[in-house]
VOBA-1610 file (N, C-alpha, C; in pm, whole numbers, padded with zeros to 5 digits, always signed):
BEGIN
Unk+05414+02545+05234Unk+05514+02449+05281Unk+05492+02315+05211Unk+05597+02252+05153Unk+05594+02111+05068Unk+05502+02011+05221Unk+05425+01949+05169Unk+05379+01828+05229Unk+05461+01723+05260Unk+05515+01667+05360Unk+05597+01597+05372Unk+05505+01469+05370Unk+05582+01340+05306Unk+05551+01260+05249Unk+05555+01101+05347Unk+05520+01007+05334Unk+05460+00901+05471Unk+05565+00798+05440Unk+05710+00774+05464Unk+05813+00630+05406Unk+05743+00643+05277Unk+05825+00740+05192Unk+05776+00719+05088Unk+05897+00574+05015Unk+05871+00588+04889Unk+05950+00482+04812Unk+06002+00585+04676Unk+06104+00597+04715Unk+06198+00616+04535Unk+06176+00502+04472Unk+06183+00563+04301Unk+06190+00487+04184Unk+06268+00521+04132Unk+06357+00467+04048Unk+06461+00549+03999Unk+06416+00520+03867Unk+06338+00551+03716Unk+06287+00531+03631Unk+06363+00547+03475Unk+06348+00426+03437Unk+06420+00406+03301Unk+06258+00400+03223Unk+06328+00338+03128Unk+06202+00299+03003Unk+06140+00200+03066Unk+06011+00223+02962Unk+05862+00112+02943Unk+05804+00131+03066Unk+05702+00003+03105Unk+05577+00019+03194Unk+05616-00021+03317Unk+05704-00085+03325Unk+05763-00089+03451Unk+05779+00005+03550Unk+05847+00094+03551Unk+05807+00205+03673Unk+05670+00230+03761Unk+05557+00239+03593Unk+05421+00226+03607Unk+05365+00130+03718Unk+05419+00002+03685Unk+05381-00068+03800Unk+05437-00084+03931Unk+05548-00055+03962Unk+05586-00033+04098Unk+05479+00082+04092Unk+05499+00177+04061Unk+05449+00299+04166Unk+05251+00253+04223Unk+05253+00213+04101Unk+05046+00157+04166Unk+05103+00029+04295Unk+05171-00019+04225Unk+05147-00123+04359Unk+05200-00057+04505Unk+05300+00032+04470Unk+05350+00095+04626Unk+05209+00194+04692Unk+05167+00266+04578Unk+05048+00327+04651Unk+04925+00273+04670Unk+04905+00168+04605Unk+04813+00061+04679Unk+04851+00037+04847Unk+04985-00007+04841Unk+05040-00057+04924Unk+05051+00072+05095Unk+05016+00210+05074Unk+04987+00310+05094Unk+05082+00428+05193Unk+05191+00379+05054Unk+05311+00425+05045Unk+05293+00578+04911Unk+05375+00649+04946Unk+05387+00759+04885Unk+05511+00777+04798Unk+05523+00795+04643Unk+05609+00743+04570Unk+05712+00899+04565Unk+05831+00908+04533Unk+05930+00974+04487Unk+05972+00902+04364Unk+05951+00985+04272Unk+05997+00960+04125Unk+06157+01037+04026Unk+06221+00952+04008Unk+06368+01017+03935Unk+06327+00980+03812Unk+06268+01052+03676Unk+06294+00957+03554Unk+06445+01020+03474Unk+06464+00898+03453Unk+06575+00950+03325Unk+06584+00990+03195Unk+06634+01073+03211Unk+06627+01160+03085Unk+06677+01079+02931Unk+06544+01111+02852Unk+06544+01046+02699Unk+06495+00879+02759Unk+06446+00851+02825Unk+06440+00705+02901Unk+06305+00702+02930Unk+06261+00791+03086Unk+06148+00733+03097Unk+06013+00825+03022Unk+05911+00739+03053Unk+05817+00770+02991Unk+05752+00932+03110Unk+05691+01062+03037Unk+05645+01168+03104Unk+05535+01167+03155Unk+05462+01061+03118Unk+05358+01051+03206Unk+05365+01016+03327Unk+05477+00940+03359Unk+05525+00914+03485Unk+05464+00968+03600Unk+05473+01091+03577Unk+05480+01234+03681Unk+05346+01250+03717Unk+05256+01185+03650Unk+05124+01157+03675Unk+05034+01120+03778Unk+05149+00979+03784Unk+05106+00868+03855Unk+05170+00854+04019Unk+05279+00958+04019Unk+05355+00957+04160Unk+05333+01095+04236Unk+05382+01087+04331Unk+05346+01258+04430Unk+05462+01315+04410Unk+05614+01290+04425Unk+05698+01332+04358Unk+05806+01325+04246Unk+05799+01435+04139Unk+05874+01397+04011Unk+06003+01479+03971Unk+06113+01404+03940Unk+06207+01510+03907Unk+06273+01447+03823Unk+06313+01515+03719Unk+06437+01440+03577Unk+06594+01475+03643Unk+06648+01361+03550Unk+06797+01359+03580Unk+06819+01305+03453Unk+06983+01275+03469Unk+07081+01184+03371Unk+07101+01066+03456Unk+07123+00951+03354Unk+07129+00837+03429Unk+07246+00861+03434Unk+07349+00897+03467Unk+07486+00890+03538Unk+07498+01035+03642Unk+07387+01024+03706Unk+07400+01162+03763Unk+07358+01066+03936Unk+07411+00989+04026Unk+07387+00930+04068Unk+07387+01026+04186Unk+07489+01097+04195Unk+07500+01244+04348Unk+07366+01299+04316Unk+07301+01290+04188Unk+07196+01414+04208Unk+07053+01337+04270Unk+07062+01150+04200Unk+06946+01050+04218Unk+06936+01107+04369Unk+07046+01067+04509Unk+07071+01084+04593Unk+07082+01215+04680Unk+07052+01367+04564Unk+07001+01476+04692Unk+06847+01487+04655Unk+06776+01406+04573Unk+06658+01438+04542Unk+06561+01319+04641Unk+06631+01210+04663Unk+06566+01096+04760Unk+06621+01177+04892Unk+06709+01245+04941Unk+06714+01290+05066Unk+06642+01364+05095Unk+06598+01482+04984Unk+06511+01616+04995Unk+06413+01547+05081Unk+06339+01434+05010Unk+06209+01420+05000Unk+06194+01268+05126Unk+06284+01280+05177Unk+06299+01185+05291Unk+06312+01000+05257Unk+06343+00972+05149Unk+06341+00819+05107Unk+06490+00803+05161Unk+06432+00681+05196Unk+06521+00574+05255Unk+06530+00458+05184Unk+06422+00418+05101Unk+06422+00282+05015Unk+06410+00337+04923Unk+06427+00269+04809Unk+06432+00265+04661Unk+06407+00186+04548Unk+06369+00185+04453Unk+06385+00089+04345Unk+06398+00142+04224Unk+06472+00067+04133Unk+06537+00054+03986Unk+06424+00034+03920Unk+06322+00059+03834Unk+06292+00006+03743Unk+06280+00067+03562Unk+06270-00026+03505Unk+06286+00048+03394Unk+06412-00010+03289Unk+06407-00003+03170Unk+06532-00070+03105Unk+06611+00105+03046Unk+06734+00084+03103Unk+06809+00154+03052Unk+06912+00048+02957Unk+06947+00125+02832Unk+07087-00003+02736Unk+07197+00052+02770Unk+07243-00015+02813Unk+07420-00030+02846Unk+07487+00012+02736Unk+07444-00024+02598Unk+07526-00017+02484Unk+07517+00125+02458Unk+07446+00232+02517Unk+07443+00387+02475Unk+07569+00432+02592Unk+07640+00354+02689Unk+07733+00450+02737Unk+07888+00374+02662Unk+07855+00350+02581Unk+08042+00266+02488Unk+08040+00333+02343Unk+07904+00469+02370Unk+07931+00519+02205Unk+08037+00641+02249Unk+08059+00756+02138Unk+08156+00825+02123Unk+08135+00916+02188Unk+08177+01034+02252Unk+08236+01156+02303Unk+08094+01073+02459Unk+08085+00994+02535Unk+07959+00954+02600Unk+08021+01021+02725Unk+08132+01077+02749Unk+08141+01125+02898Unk+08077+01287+02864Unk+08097+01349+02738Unk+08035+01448+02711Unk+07898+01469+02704Unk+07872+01315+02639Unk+07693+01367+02626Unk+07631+01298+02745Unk+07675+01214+02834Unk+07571+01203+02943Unk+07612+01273+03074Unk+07742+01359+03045Unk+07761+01451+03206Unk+07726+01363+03268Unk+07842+01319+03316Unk+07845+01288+03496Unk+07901+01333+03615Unk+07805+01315+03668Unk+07876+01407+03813Unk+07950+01319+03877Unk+08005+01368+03972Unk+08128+01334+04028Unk+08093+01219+04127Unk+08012+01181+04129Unk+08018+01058+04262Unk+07964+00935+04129Unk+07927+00960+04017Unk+07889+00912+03953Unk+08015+00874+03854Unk+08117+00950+03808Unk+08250+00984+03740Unk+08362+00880+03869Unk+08337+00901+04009Unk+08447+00799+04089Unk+08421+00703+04077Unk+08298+00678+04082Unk+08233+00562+04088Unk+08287+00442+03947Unk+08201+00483+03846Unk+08278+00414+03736Unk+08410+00399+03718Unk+08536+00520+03743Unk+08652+00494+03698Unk+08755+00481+03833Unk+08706+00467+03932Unk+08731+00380+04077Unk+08736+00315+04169Unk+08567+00287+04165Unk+08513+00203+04250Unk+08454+00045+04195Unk+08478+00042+04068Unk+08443-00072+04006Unk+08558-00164+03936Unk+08584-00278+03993Unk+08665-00364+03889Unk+08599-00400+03787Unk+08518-00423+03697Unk+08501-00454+03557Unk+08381-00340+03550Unk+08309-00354+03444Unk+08213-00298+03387Unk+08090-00387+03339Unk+08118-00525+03403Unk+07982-00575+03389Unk+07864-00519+03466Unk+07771-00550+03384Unk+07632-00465+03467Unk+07637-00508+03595Unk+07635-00621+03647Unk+07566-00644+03805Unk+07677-00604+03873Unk+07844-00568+03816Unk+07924-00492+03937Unk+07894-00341+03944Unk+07843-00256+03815Unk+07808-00131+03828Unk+07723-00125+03860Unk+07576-00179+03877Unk+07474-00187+03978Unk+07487-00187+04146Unk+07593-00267+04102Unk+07593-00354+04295Unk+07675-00202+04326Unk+07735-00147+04306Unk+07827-00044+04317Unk+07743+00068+04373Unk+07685+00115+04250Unk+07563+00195+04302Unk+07501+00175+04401Unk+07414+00078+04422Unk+07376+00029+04520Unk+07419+00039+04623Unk+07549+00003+04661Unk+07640+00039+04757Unk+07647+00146+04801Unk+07709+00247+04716Unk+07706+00410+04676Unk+07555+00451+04764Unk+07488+00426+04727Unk+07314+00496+04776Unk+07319+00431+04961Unk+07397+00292+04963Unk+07317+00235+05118Unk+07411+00339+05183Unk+07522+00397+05142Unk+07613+00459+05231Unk+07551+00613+05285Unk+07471+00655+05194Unk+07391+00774+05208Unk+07273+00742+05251Unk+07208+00625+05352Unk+07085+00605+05370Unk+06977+00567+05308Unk+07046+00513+05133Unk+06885+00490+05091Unk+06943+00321+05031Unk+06842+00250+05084Unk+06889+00106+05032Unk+06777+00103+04930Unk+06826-00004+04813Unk+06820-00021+04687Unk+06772-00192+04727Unk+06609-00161+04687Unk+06554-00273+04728Unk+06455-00397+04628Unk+06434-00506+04665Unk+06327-00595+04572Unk+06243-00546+04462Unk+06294-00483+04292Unk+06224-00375+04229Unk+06103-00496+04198Unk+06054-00640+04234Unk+05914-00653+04189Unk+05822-00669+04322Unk+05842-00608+04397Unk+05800-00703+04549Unk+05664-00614+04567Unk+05635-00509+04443Unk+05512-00421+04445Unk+05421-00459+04328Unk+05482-00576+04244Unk+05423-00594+04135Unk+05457-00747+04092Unk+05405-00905+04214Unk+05451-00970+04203Unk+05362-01062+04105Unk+05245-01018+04090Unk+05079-01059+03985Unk+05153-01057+03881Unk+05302-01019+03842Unk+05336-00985+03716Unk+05470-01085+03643Unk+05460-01202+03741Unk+05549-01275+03728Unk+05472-01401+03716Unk+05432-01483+03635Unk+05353-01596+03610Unk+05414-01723+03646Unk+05328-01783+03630Unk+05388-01910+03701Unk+05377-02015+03582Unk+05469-02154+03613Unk+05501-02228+03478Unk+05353-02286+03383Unk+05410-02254+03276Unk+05271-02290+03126Unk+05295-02241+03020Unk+05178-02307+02917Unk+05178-02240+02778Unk+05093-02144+02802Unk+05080-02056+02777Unk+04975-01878+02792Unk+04921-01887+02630Unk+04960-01978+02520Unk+04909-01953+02422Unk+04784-02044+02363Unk+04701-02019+02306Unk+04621-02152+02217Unk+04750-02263+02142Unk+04837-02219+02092Unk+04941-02277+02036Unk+05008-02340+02151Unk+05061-02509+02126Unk+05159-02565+02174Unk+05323-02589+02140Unk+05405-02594+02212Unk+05520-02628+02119Unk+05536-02782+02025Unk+05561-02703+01916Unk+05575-02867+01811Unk+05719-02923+01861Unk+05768-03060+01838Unk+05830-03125+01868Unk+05957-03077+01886Unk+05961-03027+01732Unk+06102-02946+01678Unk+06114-02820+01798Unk+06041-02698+01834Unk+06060-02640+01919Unk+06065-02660+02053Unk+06014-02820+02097Unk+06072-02889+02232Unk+06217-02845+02213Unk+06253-02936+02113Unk+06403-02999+02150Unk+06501-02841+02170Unk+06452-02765+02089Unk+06509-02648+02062Unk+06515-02581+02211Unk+06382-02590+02277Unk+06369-02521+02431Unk+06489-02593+02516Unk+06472-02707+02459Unk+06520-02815+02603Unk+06687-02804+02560Unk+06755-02782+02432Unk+06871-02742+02378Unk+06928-02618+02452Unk+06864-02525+02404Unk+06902-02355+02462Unk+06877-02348+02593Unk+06784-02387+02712Unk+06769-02332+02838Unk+06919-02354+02901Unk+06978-02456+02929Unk+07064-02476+02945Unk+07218-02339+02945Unk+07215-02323+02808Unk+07303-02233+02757Unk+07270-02089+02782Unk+07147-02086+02804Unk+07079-01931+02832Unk+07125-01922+02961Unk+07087-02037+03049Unk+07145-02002+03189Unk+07295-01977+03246Unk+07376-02077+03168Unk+07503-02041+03174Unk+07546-01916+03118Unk+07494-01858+03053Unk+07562-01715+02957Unk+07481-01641+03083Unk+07394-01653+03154Unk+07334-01543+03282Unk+07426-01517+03381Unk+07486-01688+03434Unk+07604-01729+03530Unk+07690-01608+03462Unk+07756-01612+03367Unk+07840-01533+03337Unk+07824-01413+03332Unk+07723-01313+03323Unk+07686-01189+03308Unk+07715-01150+03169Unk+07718-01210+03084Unk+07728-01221+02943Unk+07554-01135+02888Unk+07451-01195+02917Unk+07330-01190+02849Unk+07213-01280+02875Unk+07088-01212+02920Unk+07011-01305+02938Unk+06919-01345+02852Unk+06908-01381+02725Unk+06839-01402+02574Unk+06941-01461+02484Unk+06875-01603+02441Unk+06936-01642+02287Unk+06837-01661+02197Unk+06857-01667+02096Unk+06786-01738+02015Unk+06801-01846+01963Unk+06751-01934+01892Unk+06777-02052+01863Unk+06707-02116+01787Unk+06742-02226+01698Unk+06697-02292+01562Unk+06711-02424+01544Unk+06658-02509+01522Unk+06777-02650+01532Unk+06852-02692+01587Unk+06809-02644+01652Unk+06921-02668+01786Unk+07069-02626+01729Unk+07055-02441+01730Unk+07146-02422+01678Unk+07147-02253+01770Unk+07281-02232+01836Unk+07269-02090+01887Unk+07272-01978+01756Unk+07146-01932+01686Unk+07169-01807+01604Unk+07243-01655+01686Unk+07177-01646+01760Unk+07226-01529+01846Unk+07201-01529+01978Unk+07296-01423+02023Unk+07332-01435+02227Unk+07325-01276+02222Unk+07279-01226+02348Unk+07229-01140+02380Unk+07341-01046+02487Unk+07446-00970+02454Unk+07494-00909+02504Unk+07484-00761+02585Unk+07565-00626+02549Unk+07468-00530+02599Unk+07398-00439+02510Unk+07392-00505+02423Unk+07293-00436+02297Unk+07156-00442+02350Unk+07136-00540+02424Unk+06999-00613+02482Unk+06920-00678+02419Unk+06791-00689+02448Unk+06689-00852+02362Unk+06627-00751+02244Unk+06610-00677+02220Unk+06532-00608+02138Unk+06650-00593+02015Unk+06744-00559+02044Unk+06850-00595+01932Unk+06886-00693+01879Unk+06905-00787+01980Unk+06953-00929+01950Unk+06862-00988+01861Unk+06714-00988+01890Unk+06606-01011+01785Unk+06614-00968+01672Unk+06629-00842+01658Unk+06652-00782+01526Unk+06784-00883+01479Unk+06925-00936+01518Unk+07017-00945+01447Unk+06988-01100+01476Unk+06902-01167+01497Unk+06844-01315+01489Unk+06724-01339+01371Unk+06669-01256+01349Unk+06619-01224+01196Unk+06645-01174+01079Unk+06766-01118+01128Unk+06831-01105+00986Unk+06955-01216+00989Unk+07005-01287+01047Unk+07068-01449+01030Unk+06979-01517+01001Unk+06848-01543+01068Unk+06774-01697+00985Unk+06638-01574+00899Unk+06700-01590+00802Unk+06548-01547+00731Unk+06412-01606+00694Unk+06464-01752+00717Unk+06339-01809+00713Unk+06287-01839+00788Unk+06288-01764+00927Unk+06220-01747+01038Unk+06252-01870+01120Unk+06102-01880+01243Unk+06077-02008+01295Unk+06152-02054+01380Unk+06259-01939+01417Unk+06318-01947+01541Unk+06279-01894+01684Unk+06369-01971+01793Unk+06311-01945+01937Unk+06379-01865+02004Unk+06323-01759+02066Unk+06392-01658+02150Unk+06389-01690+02342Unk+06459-01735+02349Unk+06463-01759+02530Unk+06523-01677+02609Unk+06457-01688+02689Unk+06470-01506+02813Unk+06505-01603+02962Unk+06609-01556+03016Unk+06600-01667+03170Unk+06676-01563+03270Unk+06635-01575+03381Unk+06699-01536+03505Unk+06876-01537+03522Unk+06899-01460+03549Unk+06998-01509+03639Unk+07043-01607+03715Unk+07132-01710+03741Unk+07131-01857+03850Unk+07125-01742+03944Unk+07164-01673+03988Unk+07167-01600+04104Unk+07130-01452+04070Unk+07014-01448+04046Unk+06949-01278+04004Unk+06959-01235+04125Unk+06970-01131+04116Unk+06984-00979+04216Unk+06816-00934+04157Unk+06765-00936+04262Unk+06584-00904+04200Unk+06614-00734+04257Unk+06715-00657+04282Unk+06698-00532+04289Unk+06740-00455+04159Unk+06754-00526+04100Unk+06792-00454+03932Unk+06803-00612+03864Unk+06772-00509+03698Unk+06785-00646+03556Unk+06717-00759+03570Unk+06561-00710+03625Unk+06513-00838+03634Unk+06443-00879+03481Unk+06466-00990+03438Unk+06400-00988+03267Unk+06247-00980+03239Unk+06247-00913+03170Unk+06103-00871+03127Unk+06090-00875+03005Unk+05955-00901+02996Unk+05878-00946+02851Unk+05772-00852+02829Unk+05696-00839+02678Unk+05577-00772+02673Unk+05504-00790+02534Unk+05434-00678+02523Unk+05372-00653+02414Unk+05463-00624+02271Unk+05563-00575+02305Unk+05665-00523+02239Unk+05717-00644+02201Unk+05765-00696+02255Unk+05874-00853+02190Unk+05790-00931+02151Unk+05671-00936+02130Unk+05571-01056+02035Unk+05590-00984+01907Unk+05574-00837+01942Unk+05580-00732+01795Unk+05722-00735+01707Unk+05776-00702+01823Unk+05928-00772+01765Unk+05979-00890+01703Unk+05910-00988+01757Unk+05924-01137+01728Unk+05870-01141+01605Unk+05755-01118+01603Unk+05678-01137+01477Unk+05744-01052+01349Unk+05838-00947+01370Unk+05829-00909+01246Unk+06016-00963+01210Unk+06052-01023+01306Unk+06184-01107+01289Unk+06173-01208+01276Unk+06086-01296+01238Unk+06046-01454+01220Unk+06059-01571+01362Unk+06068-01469+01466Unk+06074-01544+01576Unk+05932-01614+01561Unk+05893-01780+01632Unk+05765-01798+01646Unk+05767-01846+01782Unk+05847-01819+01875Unk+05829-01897+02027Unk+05865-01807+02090Unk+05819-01798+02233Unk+05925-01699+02331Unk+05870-01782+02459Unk+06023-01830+02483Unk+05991-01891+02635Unk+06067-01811+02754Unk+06024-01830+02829Unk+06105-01705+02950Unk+06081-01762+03096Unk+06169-01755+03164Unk+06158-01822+03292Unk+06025-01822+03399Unk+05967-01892+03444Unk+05855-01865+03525Unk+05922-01864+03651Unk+05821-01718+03752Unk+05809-01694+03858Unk+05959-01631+03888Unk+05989-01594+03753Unk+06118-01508+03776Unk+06178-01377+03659Unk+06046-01365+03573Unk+06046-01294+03440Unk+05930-01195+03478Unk+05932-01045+03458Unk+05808-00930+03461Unk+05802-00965+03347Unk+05580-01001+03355Unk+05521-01013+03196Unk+05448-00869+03204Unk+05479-00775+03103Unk+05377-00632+03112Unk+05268-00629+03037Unk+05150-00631+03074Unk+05038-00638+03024Unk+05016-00782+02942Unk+05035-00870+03038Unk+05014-01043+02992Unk+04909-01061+02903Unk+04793-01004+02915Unk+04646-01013+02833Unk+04692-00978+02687Unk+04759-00867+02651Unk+04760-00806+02545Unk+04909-00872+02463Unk+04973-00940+02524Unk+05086-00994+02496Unk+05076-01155+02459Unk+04957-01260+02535Unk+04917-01345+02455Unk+04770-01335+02323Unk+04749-01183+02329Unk+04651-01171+02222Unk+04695-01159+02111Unk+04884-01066+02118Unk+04912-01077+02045Unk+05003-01191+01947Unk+05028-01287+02077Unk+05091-01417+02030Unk+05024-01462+01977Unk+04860-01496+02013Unk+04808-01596+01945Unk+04777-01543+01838Unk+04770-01423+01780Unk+04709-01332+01648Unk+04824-01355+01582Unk+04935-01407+01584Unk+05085-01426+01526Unk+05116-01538+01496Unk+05063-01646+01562Unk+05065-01759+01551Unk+05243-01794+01680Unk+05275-01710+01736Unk+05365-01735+01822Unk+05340-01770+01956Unk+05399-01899+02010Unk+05388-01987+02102Unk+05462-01888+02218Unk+05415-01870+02352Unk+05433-01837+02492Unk+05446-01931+02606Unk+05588-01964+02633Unk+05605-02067+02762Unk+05669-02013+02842Unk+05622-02032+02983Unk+05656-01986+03157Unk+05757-02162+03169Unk+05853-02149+03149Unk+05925-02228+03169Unk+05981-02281+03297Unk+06038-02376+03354Unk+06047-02409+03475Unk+06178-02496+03499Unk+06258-02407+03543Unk+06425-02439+03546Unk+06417-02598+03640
//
C-alpha cells in the first residue's frame, strides 16, 4: 500500500536549481514533497530529492492536478524557469499536447497572454480543485540577499549613473509585464527583456555593444506575485555576462532568488564583473 504522505507540498518543476531548493527547505521544514517536473525542463535528479515524482507537459495542467490530488496536496509551488517564447513557435499546439482544461484555459479563460494573466489563471484553475498556488520562496528565503556590493569590485562612476539611469525603466517595463531585465550603456537602453527571457536578451545585448562594458539589471515586479516569476540570478548569468561583455549585474535586493551566491560572486570577481543587491 502507497504510504500516505504528512500535508505534503507540490512543486510544479521547470528548469535550474530552484525546485532544488524549495524541496530541502520544505523537508527541512518537515513537510513531505510531491514533485511534477516538466518535461525537456526540469532537471532528473529531481526525483532524488522528493518522496513523490511524476513527469508531465507543461500545458498539461488537468494532469498537474490528478497527480497533486492522488497524493493528497493541497498547496503548491511553481518553481523553475519555463520560456514563454517556446509556446509562439510553429505547429506548438501539436508538440506540447494540451489537455483540455489546459486547451480552455488558454483559448477561454484568459484575456491576453501576458504571463502574470496565464499564471493567475492557472492558479485560479488549481484553487478551484483544492490546491492553492502558494509563496514559491517562503522555503528558501536565505536566498534572497539583502542590499550591497557582493563583489571585491565597486561600481565606477560611469556604471553609477548607468544603474541610477536604467532602475527606473526596468521597473516601469515590470509595471507593464513587458520584461524584467535591461541592459544598458551610457546611459543608453541596448536591450529590454521580453519573452525570450534574460539569458537571451544578454546574448542580443552583446552582440549590439561589442565593446562590451555594459550593465544588465534584473528588478521585481512593482507588484510581484511571489507565487510565480520571481527573478533569479546565478552562476549561469555571470557566465553569460562574461562571455557577452556584460561587466555589472545589479538585481533587486530582498526580492531576487540568488542560486548558489558563493559560486556566483567567485565567479564575478574571477571576471572582473561587479554584483549589486540594489535597493528600490
Amino acid at each position: 500500500m502507497r504510504q500516505e504522505l504528512d500535508n505534503p507540498l507540490g512543486i510544479i518543476a521547470g528548469a535550474g536549481r530552484f525546485p532544488f531548493l524549495v524541496a530541502e527547505g520544505a523537508r527541512r521544514a518537515g513537510r513531505g514533497v510531491v514533485a511534477i517536473g516538466l518535461r525537456g525542463l526540469a532537471d532528473t535528479s529531481l526525483r532524488h530529492e522528493v518522496d513523490r515524482f511524476c513527469w508531465s507537459g507543461v500545458v498539461r495542467l488537468g494532469s498537474w492536478i490528478r497527480v497533486f490530488r492522488r497524493f493528497g496536496v493541497r498547496e503548491a509551488i511553481m518553481a523553475g524557469s519555463v520560456r514563454k517564447a517556446d509556446m509562439y513557435g510553429r505547429f506548438r499546439l501539436l508538440r506540447h499536447l494540451p489537455d483540455w482544461t489546459s486547451f480552455h484555459l488558454w483559448f477561454f479563460e484568459v484575456a491576453d497572454r501576458r504571463t502574470d494573466t496565464i499564471l493567475r489563471a492557472a492558479a485560479d484553475c488549481l484553487a478551484r480543485k483544492g490546491i492553492t498556488l502558494t509563496n514559491s520562496v517562503q522555503y528558501c528565503p536565505d536566498h534572497l540577499p539583502g542590499p550591497g556590493v557582493y563583489t571585491r569590485r565597486q561600481p565606477t562612476p560611469d556604471q553609477q549613473k548607468d544603474i541610477d539611469f536604467g532602475w527606473p525603466i526596468a521597473k516601469e517595463l515590470g509595471r507593464l509585464d513587458i520584461g524584467q531585465s535591461i541592459a544598458v550603456k551610457e546611459q543608453e537602453v541596448i536591450a529590454v527583456e521580453a519573452i525570450e527571457g534574460t539569458d537571451r536578451m544578454i546574448q542580443r545585448a552583446g552582440e549590439l555593444c561589442r565593446h562590451g562594458g555594459w550593465t544588465l539589471i534584473k528588478v521585481a515586479k512593482p507588484n510581484q506575485d511571489l507565487r510565480f516569476d520571481v527573478p533569479t540570478v546565478g552562476p549561469n548569468t555571470i557566465e553569460n555576462l562574461n562571455v557577452n561583455g556584460g561587466k555589472a549585474l545589479v538585481f533587486e535586493a530582498g526580492k531576487t532568488l540568488v542560486i548558489d551566491r558563493d559560486k556566483l560572486i567567485e565567479a564575478a570577481d574571477r571576471a572582473g564583473i561587479i554584483v549589486v543587491a540594489h535597493q528600490s
